[in-house]
C-alpha positions in Angstrom: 188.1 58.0 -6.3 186.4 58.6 -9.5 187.2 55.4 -10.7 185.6 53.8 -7.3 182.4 56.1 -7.9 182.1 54.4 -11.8 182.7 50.7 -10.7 179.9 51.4 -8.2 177.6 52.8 -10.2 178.0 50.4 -12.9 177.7 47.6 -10.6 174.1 49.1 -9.4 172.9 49.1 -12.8 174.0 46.1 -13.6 172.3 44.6 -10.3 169.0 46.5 -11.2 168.5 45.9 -14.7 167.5 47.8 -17.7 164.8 49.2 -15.1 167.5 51.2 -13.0 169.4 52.2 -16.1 166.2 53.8 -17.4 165.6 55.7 -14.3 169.7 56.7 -14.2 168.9 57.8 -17.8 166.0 60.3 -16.8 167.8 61.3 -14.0 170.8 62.9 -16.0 168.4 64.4 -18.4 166.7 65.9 -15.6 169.8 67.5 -14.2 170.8 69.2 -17.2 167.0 70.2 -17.8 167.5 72.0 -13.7 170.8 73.3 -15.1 169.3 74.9 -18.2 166.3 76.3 -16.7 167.9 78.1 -13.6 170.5 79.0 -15.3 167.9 81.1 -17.2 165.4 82.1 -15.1 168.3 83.8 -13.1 169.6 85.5 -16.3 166.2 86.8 -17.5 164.9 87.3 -13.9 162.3 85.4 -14.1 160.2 85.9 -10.9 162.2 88.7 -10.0 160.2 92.0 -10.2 162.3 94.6 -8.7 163.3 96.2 -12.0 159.9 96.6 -13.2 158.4 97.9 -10.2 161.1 100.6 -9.8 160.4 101.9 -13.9 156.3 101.5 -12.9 157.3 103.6 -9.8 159.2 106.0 -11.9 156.4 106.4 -14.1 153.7 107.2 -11.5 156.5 109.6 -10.5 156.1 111.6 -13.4 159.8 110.4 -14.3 158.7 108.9 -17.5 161.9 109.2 -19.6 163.4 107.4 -16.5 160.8 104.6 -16.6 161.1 103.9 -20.2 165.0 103.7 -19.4 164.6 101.4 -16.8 163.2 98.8 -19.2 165.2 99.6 -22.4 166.6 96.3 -22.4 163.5 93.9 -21.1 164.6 90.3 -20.6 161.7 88.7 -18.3 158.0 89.0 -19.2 157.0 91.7 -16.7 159.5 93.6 -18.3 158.6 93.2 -22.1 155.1 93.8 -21.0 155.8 97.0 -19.0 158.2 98.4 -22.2 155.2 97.3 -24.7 152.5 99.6 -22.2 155.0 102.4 -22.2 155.4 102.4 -25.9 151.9 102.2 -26.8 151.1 104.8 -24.1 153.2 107.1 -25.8 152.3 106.2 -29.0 148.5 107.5 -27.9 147.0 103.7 -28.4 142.9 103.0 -26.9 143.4 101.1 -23.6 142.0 98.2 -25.0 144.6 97.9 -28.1 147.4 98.0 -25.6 145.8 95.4 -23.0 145.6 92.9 -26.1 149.0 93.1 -27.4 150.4 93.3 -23.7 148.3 89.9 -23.2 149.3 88.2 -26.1 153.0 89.2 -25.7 153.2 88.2 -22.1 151.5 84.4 -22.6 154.3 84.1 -25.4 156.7 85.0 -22.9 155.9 83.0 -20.5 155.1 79.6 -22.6 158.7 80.5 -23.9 159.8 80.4 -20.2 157.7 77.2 -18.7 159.1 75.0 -21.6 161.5 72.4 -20.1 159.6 72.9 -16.3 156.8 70.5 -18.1 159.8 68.1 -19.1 160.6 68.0 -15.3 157.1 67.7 -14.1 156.4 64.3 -16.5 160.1 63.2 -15.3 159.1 63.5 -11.4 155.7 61.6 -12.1 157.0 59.0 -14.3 160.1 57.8 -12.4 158.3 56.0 -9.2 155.6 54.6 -11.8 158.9 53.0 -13.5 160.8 52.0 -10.5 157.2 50.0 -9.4 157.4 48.9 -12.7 161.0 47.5 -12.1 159.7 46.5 -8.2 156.6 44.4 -9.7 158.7 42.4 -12.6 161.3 41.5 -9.8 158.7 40.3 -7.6 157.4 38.3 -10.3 160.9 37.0 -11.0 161.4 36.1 -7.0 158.3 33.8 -6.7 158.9 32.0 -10.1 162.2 31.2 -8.7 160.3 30.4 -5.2 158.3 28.0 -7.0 160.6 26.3 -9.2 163.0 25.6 -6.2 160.3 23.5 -4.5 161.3 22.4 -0.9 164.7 23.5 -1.5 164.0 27.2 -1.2 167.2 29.5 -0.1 165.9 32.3 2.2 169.1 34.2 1.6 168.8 34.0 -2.5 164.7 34.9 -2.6 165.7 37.8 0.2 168.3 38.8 -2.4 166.2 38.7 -5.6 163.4 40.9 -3.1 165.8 43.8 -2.2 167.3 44.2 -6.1 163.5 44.4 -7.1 162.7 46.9 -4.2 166.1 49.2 -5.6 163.8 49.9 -8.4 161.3 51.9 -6.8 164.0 53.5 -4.2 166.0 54.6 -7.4 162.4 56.1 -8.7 161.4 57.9 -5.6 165.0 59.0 -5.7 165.0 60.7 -9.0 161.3 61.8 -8.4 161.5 63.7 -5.0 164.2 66.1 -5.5 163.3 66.8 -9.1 159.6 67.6 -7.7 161.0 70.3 -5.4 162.6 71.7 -8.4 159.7 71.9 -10.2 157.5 73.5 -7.8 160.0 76.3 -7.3 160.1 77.1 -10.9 156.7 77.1 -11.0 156.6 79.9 -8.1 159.2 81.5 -10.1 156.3 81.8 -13.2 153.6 82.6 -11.2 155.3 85.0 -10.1 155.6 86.9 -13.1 152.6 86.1 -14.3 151.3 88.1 -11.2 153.8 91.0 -11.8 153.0 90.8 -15.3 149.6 91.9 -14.5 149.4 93.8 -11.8 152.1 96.2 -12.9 150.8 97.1 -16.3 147.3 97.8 -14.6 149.0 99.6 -12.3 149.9 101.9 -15.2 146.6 102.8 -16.5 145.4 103.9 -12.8 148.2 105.8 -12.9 146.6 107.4 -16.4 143.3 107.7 -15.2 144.5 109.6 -11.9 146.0 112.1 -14.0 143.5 112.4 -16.9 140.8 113.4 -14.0 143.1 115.4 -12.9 143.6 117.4 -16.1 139.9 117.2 -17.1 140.7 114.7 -19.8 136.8 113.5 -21.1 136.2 109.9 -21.1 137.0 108.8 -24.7 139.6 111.1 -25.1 143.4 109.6 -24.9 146.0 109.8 -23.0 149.9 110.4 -23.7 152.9 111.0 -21.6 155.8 113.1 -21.9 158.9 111.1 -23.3 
């Protein structure tokens, strides 16, 4: 069976040209590109904010030993942003100090995470402009053959050269389409934490400011919790 699959494959790039091998070539970079990336979005949980709502929870809790517990061991962005804000909190650092580092450690984190979804993206444009490519130098091979042949044209062989030029932009929509689906849900998947990233570190400082007001804290004055 595997043996069928190869002889069929190989006979479709032969048909297609150098064209179709290109676009087969992107294609398997592509899927091991999906492979990588999923694979490690799902390990770092990427898009996936349940841990670090339940430590911010904790923390508004009061349970801050619990909180910082929670994200001992940060792997996404939300995460290592939520663990950085805890840290600094404790270690009595000016709001705007830890807003800084938090911001410049999470758009590290998640250029770190969005490279190889770019790869994709340029993959999924670039493969129909390729197949056309292929489509518009068969074409151009067709009629030259239409016009040498004179009177003695062969439907059959010009319908022939047609369809094996056309394969060219099938193969490119082919590789294109599902490879675009990918990409927009890994894009979801960053956006995602970029949003939890956010609003979940906020979410700790008007946690602070509830309870500085509450304990008469004077605007100026810092803020530390109990580790």
């Amino acid at each position: 069976m595997l043996y069928d699959l190869f002889n069929h494959v190989s006979a479709l790039l032969a048909l297609g040209g150098p064209v179709v091998t290109v676009i087969a070539g992107l294609s398997v970079v592509a899927l091991a590109l999906i492979i990588v990336k999923i694979a490690e979005f799902q390990m770092c949980r990427i898009g996936n904010a349940r841990n670090t709502r339940e430590a911010a929870s904790l923390w508004q809790q009061g349970r801050y030993a619990d909180a910082a517990a929670r994200v001992a061991q940060p792997k996404s962005a939300a995460e290592k942003a939520l663990r950085t804000t805890l840290t600094l909190l404790e270690q009595r650092a000016e709001k705007t100090e830890i807003e800084e580092q938090v911001s410049v450690l999470a758009m590290g984190d998640l250029h770190h995470f969005s490279k190889g979804v770019r790869a994709l993206e340029a993959i999924a444009q670039i493969a129909p402009l390729i197949g056309l490519f292929g489509t518009v130098l068969g074409m151009i091979d067709a009629f030259q053959a239409l016009q040498a042949a004179g009177n003695n044209v062969d439907p059959s062989a010009l319908a022939g050269g047609i369809w094996v030029a056309l394969m060219t932009t099938a193969a490119g929509l082919g590789v294109a389409m599902p490879v675009s689906l990918i990409v927009t849900w890994l894009e979801a998947r960053l956006e995602a934490e970029r949003v939890a990233t956010e609003t979940l570190t906020s979410s700790l400082f008007l946690k602070q400011g509830t309870i500085s007001e509450k304990a008469g804290v004077q605007p100026g004055q810092q803020f530390a919790y109990a580790s």
